[in-house]
C-alpha positions in Angstrom: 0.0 0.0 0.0 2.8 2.5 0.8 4.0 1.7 -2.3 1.7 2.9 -4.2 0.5 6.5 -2.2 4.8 6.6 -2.9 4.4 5.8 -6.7 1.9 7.8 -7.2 3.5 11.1 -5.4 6.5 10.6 -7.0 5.2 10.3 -10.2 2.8 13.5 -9.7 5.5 16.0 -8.3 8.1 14.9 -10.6 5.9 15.4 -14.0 4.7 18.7 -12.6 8.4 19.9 -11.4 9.5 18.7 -15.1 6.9 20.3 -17.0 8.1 23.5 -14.5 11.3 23.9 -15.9 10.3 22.9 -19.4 8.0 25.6 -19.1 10.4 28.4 -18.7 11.2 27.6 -22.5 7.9 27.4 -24.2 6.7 29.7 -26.7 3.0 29.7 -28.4 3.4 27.4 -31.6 0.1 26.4 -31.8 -3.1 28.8 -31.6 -5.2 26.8 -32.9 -6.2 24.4 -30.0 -5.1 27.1 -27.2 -8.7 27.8 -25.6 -8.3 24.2 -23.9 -5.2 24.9 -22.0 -4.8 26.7 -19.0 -3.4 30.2 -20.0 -7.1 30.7 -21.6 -8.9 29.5 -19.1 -11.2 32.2 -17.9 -12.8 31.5 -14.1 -15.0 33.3 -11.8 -12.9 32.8 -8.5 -12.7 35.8 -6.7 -15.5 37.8 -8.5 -12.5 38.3 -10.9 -13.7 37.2 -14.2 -9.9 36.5 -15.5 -7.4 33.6 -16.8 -6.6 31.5 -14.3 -2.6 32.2 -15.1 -3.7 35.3 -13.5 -5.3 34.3 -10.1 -3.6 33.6 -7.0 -5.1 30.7 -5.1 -6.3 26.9 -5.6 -8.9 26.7 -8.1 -10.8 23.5 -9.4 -12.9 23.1 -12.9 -15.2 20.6 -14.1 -16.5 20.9 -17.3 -19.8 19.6 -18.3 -17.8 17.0 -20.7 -16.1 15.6 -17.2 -19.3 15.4 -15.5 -21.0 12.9 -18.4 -18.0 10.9 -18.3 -19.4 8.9 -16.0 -23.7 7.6 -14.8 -24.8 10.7 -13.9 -26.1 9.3 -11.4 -24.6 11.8 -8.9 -21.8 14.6 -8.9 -19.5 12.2 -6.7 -16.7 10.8 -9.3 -16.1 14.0 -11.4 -16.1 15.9 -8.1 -13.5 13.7 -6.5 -10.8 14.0 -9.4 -10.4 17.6 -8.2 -7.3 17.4 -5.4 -8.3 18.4 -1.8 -12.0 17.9 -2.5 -13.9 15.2 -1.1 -17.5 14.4 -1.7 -18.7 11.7 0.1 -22.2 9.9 -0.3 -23.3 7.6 2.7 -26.2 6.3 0.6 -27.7 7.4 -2.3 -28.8 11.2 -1.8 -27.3 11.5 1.2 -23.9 13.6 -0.2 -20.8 15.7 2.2 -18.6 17.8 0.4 -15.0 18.7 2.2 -12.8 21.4 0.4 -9.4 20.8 2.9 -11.4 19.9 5.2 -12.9 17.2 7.3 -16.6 16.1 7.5 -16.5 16.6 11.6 -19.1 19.2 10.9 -21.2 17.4 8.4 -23.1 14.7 10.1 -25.6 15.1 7.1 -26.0 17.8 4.7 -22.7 19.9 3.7 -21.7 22.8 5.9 -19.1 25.3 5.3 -19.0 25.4 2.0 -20.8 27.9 0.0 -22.9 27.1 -3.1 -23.9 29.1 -5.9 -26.4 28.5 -8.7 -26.4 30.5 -11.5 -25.3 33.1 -9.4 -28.0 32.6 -6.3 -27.1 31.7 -3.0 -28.2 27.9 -2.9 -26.5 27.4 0.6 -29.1 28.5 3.5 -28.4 31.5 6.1 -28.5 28.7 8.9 -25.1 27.5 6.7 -26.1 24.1 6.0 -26.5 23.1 1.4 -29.1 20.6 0.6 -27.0 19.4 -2.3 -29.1 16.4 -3.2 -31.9 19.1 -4.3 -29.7 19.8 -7.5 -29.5 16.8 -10.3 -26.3 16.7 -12.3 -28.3 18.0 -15.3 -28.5 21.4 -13.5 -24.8 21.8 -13.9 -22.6 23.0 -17.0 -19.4 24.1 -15.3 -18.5 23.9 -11.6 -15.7 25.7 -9.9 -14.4 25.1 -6.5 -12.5 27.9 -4.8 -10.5 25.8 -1.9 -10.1 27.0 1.5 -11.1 30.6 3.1 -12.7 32.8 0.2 -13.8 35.8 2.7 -13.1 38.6 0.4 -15.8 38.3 -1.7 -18.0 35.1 -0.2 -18.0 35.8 3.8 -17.3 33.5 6.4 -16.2 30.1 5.9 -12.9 27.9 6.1 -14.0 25.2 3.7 -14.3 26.8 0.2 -16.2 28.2 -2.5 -18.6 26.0 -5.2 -19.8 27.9 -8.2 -22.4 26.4 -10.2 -23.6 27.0 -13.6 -26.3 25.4 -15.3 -26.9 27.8 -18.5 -23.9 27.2 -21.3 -22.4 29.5 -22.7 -23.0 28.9 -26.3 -26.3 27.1 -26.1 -27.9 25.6 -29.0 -31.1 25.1 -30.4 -31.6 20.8 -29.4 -33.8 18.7 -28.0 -32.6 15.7 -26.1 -33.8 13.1 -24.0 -32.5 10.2 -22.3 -32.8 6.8 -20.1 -30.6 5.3 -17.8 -31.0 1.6 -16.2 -28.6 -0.4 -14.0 -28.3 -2.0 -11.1 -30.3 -2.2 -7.5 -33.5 -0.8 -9.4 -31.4 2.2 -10.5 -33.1 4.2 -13.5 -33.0 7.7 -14.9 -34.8 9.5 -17.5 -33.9 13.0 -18.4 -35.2 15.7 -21.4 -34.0 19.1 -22.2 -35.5 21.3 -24.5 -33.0 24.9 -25.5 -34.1 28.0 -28.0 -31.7 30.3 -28.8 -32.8 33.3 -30.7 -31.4 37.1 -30.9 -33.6 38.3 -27.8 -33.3 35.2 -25.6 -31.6 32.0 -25.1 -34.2 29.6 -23.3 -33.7 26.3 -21.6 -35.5 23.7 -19.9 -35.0 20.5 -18.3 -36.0 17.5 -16.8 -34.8 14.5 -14.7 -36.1 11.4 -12.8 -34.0 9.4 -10.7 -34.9 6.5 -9.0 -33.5 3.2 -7.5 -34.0 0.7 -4.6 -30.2 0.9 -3.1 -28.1 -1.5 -2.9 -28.7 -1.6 1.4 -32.3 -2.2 2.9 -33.6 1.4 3.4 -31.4 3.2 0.9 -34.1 3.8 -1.6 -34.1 7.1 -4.0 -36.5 8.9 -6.0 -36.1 12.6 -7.0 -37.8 14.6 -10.0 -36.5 17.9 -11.3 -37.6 20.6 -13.4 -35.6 23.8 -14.2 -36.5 26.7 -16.7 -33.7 29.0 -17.4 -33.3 32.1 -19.4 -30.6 34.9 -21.0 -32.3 37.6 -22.5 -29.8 40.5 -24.0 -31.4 44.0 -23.4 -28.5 46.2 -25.1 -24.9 45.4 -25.9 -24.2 46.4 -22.0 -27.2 45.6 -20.3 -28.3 41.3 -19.7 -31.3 39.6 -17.7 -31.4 36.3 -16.8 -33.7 34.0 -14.9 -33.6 30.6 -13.3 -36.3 28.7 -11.5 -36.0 25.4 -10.2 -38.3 22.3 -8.7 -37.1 19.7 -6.9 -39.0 16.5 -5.3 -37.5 14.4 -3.4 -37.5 11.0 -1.3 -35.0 9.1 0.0 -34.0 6.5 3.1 -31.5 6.6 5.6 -29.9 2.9 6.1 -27.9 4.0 9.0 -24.8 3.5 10.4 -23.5 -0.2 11.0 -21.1 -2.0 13.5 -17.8 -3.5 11.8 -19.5 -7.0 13.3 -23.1 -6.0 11.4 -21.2 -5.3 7.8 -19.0 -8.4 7.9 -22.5 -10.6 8.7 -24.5 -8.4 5.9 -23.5 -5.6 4.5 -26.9 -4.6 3.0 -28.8 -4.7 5.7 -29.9 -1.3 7.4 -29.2 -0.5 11.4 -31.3 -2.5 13.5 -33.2 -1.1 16.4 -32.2 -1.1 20.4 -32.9 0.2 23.7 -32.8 3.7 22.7 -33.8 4.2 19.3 -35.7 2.1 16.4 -34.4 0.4 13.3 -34.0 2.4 10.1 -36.8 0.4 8.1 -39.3 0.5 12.0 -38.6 4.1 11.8 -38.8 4.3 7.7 -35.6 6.7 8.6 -35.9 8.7 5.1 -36.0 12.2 3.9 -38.9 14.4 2.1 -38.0 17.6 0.8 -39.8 19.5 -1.7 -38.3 23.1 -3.0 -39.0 25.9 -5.1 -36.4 28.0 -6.1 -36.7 31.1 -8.4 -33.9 33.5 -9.0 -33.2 36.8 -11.3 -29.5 38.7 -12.1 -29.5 41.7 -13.7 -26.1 42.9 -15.2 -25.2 46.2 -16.7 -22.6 47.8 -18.0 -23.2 51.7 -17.8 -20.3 52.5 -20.0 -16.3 51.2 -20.5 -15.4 51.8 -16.7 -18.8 51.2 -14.6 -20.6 48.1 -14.1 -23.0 46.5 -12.0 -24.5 42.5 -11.5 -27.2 42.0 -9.5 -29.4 39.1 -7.9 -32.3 38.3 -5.8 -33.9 35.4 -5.4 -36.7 33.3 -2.8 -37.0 29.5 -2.1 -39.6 27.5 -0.2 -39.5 24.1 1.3 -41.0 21.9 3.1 -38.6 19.1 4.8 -39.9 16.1 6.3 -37.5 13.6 8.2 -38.8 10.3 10.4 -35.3 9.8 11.7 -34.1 6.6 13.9 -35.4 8.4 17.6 -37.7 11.2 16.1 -39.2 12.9 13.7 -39.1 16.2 12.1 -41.4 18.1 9.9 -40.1 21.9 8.5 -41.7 24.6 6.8 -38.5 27.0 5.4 -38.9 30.5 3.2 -35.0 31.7 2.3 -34.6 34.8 0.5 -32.1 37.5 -0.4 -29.6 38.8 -2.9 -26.5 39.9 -3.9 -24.9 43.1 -5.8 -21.8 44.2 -7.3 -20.5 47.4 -8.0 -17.5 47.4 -11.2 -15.1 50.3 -11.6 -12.3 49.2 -14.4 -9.8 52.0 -15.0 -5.8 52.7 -15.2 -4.3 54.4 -12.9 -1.2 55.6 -14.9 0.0 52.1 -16.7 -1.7 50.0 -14.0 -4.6 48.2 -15.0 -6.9 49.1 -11.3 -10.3 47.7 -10.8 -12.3 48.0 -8.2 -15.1 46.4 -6.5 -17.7 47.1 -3.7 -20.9 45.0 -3.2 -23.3 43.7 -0.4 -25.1 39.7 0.2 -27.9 39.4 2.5 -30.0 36.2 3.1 -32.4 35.8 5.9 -35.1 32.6 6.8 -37.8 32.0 8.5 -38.3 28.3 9.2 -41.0 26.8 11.0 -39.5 23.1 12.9 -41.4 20.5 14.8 -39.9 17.9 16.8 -42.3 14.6 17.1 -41.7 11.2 18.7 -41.5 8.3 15.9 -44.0 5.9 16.3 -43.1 3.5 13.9 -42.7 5.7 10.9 -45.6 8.2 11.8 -45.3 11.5 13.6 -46.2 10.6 17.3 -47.1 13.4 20.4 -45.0 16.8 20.3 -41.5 17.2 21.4 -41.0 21.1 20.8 -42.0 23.7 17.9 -40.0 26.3 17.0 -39.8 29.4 15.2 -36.2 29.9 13.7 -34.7 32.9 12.5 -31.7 33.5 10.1 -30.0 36.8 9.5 -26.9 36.9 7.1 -25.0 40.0 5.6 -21.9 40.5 3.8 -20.6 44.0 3.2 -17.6 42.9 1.0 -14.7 45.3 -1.4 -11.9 44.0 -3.5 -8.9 45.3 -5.4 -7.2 44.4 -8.6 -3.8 45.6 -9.9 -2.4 44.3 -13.0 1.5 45.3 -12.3 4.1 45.9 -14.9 5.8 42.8 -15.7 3.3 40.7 -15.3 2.3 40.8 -11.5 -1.3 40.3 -10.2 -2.2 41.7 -7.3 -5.8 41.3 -5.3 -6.7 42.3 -1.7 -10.1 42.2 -0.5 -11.9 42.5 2.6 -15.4 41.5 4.1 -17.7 42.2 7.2 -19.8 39.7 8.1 -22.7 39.5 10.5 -24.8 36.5 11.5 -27.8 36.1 13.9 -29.5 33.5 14.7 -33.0 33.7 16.7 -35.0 30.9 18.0 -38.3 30.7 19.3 -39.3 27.5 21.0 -43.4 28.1 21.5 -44.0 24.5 23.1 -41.5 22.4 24.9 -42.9 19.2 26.8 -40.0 18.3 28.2 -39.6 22.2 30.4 -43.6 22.5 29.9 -42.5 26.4 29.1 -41.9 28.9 26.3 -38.8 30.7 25.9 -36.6 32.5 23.5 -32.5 32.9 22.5 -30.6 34.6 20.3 -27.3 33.8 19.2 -26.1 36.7 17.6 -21.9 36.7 16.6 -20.1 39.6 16.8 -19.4 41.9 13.4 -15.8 39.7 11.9 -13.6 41.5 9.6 -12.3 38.8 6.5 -9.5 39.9 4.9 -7.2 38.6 1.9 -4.5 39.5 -0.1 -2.9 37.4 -3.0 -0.4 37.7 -5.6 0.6 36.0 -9.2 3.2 36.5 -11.3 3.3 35.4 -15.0 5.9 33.9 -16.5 6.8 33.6 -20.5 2.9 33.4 -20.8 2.6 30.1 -19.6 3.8 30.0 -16.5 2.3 31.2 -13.2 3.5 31.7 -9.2 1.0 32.8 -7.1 0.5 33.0 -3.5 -2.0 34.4 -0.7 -2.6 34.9 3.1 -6.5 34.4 3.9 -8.2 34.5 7.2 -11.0 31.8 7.9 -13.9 32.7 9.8 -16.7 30.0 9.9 -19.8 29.9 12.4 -21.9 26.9 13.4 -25.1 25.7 11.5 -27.6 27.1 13.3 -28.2 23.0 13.0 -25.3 22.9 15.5 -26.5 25.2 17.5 -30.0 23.5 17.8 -29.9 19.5 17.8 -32.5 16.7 17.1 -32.9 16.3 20.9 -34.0 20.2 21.8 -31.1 21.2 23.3 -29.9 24.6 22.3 -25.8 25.3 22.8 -25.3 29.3 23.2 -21.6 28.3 23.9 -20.6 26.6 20.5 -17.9 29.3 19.1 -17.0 30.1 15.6 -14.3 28.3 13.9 -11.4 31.1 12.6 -7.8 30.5 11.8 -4.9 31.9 9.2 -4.5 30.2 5.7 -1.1 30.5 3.7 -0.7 29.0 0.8 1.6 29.3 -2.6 1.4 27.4 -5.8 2.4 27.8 -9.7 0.2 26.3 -12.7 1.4 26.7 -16.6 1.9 24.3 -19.8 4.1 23.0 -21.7 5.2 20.9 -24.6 3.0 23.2 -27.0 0.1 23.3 -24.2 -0.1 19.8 -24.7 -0.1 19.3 -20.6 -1.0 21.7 -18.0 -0.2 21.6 -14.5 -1.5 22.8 -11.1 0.7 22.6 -7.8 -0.3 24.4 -4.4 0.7 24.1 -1.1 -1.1 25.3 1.8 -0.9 25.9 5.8 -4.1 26.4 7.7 -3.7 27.1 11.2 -7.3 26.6 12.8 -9.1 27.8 16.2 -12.1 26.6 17.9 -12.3 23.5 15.5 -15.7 22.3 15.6 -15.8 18.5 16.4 -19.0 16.0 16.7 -20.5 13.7 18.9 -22.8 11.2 19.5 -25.4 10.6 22.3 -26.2 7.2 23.0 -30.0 7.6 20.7 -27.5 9.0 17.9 -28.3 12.4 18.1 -25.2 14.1 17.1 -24.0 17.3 19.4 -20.9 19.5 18.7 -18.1 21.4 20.4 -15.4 23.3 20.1 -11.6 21.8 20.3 -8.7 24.0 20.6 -7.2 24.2 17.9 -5.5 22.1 15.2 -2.9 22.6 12.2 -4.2 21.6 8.6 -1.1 21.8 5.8 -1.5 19.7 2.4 -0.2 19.4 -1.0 -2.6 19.8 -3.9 -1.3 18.6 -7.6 -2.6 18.1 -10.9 -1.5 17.5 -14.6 -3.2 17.4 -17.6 -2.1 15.5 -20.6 -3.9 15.8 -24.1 -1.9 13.5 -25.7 -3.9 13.0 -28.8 -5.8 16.5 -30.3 -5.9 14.9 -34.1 -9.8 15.6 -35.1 -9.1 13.8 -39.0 -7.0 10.4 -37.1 -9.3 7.6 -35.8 -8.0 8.4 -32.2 -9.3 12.3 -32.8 -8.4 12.9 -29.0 -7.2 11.3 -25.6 -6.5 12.9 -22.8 -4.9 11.9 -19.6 -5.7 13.6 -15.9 -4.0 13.0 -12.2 -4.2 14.5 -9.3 -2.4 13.8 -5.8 -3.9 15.1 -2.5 -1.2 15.3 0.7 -3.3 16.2 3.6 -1.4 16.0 7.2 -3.7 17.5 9.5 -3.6 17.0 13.0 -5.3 18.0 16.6 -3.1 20.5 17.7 -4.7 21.0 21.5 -7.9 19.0 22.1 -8.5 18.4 25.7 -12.1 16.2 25.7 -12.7 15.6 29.4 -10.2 13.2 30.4 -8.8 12.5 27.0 -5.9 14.3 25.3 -6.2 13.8 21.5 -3.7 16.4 20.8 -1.4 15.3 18.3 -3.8 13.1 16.6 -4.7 12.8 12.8 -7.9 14.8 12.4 -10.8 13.1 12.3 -12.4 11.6 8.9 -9.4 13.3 6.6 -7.8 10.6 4.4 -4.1 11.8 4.4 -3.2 10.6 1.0 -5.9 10.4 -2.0 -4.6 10.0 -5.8 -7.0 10.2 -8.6 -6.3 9.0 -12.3 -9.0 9.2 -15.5 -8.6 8.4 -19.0 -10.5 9.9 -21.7 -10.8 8.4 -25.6 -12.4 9.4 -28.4 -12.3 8.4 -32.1 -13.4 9.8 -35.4 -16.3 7.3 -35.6 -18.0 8.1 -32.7 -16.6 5.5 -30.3 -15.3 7.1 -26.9 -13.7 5.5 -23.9 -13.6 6.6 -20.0 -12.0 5.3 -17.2 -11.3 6.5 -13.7 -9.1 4.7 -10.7 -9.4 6.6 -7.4 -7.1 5.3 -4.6 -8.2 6.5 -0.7 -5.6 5.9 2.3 -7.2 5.2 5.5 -9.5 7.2 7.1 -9.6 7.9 11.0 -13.4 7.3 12.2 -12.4 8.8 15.7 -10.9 11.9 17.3 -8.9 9.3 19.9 -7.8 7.5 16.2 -8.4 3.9 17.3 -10.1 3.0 14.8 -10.0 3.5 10.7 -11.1 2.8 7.9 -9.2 0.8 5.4 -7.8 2.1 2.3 -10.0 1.1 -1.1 -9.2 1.4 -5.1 -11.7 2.2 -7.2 -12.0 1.8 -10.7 -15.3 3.1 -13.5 -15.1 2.1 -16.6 -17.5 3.8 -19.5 -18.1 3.2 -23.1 -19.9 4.9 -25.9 -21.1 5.3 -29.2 -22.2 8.9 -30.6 -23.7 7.9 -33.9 -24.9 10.5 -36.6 -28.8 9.6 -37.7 -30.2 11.1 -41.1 -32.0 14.8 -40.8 -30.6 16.3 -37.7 -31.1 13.1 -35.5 -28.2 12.0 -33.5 -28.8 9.2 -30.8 -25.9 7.7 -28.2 -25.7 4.4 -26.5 -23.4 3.9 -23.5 -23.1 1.4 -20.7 -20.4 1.2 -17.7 -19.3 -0.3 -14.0 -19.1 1.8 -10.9 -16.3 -0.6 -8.3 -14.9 -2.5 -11.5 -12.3 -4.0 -8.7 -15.6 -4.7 -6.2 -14.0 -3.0 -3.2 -15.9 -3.4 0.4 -15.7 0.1 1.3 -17.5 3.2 2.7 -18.0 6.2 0.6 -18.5 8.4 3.9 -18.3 7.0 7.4 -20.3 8.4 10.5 -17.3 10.2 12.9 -17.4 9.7 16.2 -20.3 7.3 15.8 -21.6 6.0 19.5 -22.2 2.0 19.7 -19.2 1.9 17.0 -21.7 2.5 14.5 -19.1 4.1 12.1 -19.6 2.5 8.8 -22.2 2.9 5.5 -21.2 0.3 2.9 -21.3 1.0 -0.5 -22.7 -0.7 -3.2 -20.2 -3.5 -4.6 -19.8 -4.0 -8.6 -22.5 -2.8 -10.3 -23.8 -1.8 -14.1 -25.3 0.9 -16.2 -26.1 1.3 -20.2 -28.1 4.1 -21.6 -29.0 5.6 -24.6 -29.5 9.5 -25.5 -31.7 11.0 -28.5 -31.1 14.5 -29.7 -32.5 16.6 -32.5 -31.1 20.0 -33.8 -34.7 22.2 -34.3 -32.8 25.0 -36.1 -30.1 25.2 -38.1 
């Protein structure tokens, strides 16, 4: 096993330190395929709208290409070839994302780290993403901004995701699709897009479904977004996005190492304290409307402005293993920035000023489970979410070369709940946790090289506070005393190609010195409570390379492209005094220290195209006193396909595929901290897809 973590490092840092020096030589020879290397790479980290060359930090992209490489069943394998990002899925529907991070936070749900949709806020005031209400099909392009993003996106230590669901060059097609494979799993998906000189128009569809491959792990989910770009002027855009989301899904529950080595598939069984997942029918119901509307506009050459507002309402109901909870939730807000592009002798200056605000009002009920219904009343409360971001940034393009961008936010976050029945106290009271005004700043710096070769570094500070979830558990207990997590980030890196852009490259190291770490626990009915440690120490190495080794459109191998990425993650409890336990020292909890990622794509002239991805994952620490892990796995997904040309302007594509080629027994997301050792959720062992895809071209 060390072997191969040391293979596959070596390998990684000594392409990338190659490629470095060769680098330093390179000229542009070849124009003509440029736009798919890095130094053309535009992205929207920052609020900076510029190459990547020219941005200092660690950025991630996945293109909509990357994302159909694989089932489309979920955002999991093309998310987790990006290094220092982790998405973990427990069961099907039930997702974590970590950006350099662990998943202490997370019991369910991801926490700090924002989301964006088309522009919206999709991540709630309380702090907490329901990721599982977005299908793949609502995503284009994603970018992931790792670690503290304050500047411009407020409080957080984990990172930044951008989403995009409208393309960029859409086209005038109608698609649809189906999906089958194993443990019940189908999908069926349509799209309809109308591009004309006043508006570019878009709507889609998907149903997913499947029993699971554990007892209890069933999914069903149905989507519907409308979309739409509508040019006013040369300087002045609206857009619109709206999007409905059904869905149902069950919770298996965590398992005992003893429980998955008898049966893997089965779901938790019942005890003393709580019921079984199927007694219970443990499962989520969440329904959501989301509508959202940017307005951009460029007054003239220096003065700009791009501004949202949206609303979102949900209802969220959740029979868990020792209650239930039914939710009634209305989000709103928006967000605005102010442009102001000039030069301030030779030095390219712009300037930016702009404001987020996001408040919710969410009715919650706490019920007994009796067997899968709502019993008698626990407590009913009124909760209350206030968010604002006053944020301002800086950009100086340098002579020779040098970027420079400092940015600072102020963030303020209340949190008011109103608990109007409690049986347990037999009383009606009301607190407010309100956090005190934090200042984010951040200042970074890149410097070009030869044109394809970048340096940049940056000093953030991290400042996340708790979910309001955290704050208020599944048992009624409400902790005033959990603090904010802040800390320092430092991190440097370069990026570039080479060998006439045929590879790019992406190296960044990072230290992350973190207070008040936020930790989890379990009571005994598996209610999870939090806490503040002291502090602990976070530093990693982050590498990628990109090799198109093929770019020959008239060959029968028209392209193939080779990507791998190596994640070094050594974080560790710096001070952590937990009554009479001293974890200090200790690997962090749930952070694999070494994860190497490797995927091949083939295409040919004909139509034929090839994909395959091997992910490798060291061992995993389950808890904070690092007794017990989880065991390294390998995964390997394999996909073929055929893109065949029909008469008129039909085309059709056929594909099938395995998901665990190498049938690991593994966990894709273990429960930290987990009382009655309950730490693992299997994941489903070898298993099969095939599909086909219809499209027509309405317009030429």
């Amino acid at each position: 096993m060390n072997h191969i973590i040391s293979t596959s490092f070596i390998f990684t840092i000594t392409l990338i330190f190659y490629l470095v020096v060769a680098a330093q030589g390179q000229s542009r020879q070849d124009t003509t395929i440029a736009t798919r290397y890095l130094d053309e790479i535009k992205v929207i980290g920052y609020d900076a709208n510029r190459q990547l060359l020219e941005t200092s930090g660690g950025i991630g992209l996945i293109t909509n290409e990357r994302i159909k490489a694989y089932d489309e069943s979920s955002l999991v394998t093309a998310l987790n070839t990006l290094p220092g990002v982790m998405m973990e899925e427990r069961a099907p529907g039930s997702y974590r994302i970590t950006i350099r991070g662990s998943s202490l936070r997370s019991p369910f749900g991801v926490r700090n780290v924002k989301v964006y949709w088309n522009d919206i806020p999709f991540t709630e005031p309380s702090g907490s993403t329901a990721f599982n209400l977005l299908d793949v099909s609502n995503m284009e392009s994603i970018e992931v901004i790792k670690g503290p993003a304050g500047s411009i996106y407020g409080a957080g230590t984990g990172g930044v995701v951008n989403i995009k669901s409208m393309k960029a060059d859409p086209e005038n097609q109608i698609t649809a699709g189906a999906t089958a494979g194993s443990f019940g799993f189908q999908r069926y998906t349509a799209s309809v897009t109308n591009s004309t000189a006043k508006s570019d128009l878009s709507f889609k569809y998907a149903h997913q479904e499947s029993d699971g491959y554990r007892d209890q792990s069933f999914f069903n989910r149905d989507m519907v977004e409308l979309t739409g770009r509508f040019p006013i002027s040369d300087r002045q855009e609206f857009s619109a996005s709206m999007l409905y989301t059904d869905l149902y899904y069950g919770i298996p529950g965590g398992l005992t190492l003893e429980q998955v080595e008898a049966d893997p598939t089965q779901a938790r069984p019942g005890n003393n304290f709580a019921l079984g997942s199927i007694e219970a029918n443990a499962s989520v119901k969440q329904k959501l409307f989301l509508t959202g509307f940017t307005h951009q506009y460029d007054w003239n050459e220096h003065w700009g402005n791009l501004t949202t507002i949206y609303g979102s309402f949900s209802f969220f109901e959740n029979p868990f293993n020792a209650d239930y909870k039914r939710d009634s939730r209305q989000n709103g807000g928006g967000r605005t920035r102010f442009y102001y592009d000039t030069h301030i002798g030779n030095v390219r200056s712009k300037f930016t000023v702009g404001a987020e605000f996001q408040t919710a009002v969410n009715v919650a009920r706490n019920f007994e489970n009796n067997y899968g219904v709502a019993g008698p009343l626990n407590f009913d409360d009124e909760l209350r979410s206030w968010q604002s971001i006053l944020f301002a940034k800086t950009e100086l393009d340098l002579p020779n070369d040098f970027y420079v961008t400092a940015g600072v936010s102020l963030n303020n976050l209340e949190y008011d709940i109103y608990r109007l029945t409690d049986v347990a106290l037999d009383s009606t009271y009301r607190v407010v946790k309100d956090f005190d005004p934090v200042v984010v700043p951040r200042i970074g710096i890149s410097k070009k090289f030869s044109g394809n070769l970048a340096v940049h570094g940056s000093i953030s500070y991290g400042f996340s506070p708790p979910a309001i979830e955290d704050v208020r558990t599944n048992e009624g207990s409400i902790n005033l005393g959990l603090k904010p997590e802040k800390g320092v980030n430092y991190e440097v890196g370069f990026r570039g190609n080479t060998l006439d852009h045929k590879i790019n490259f992406d190296l960044t190291a990072f230290y992350f010195k973190l207070d008040e770490t936020i930790v989890q626990r379990q009571s005994e009915r598996g209610t999870v409570l939090f806490t503040n440690t002291g502090s602990t120490n976070q530093s990693g190495l982050e590498a990628t390379a990109t090799w198109f080794a093929i770019e020959a459109p008239q060959q029968w191998v028209s392209r193939l492209e080779v990507q791998t990425s190596y994640t070094l993650h050594h974080f560790v409890f710096k001070n952590y005094q937990q009554e009479e336990n001293d974890y200090s020292g200790n690997k962090l909890t749930g952070v694999a220290p070494n994860i190497s990622v490797t995927s091949i794509m083939l295409y040919t002239r004909p139509g034929l195209y090839a994909n395959a991805t091997y992910n490798f994952t060291d061992k995993i620490p389950l808890n904070d006193a690092n007794t017990v892990y989880a065991d390294p796995y390998h995964l390997v997904m394999l996909k073929i396909g055929y893109q065949i040309p029909l008469p008129g302007k039909m085309g059709m594509e056929v594909f099938a595929g395995i998901n665990n080629l190498l049938n690991q027994k593994y966990s894709l997301g273990n429960d930290l901290n987990a009382f009655g050792s309950r730490y693992y959720q299997p994941a489903p062992e070898r298993n099969y897809f095939a599909g086909l895809r219809l499209s027509y071209q309405h317009k030429n």
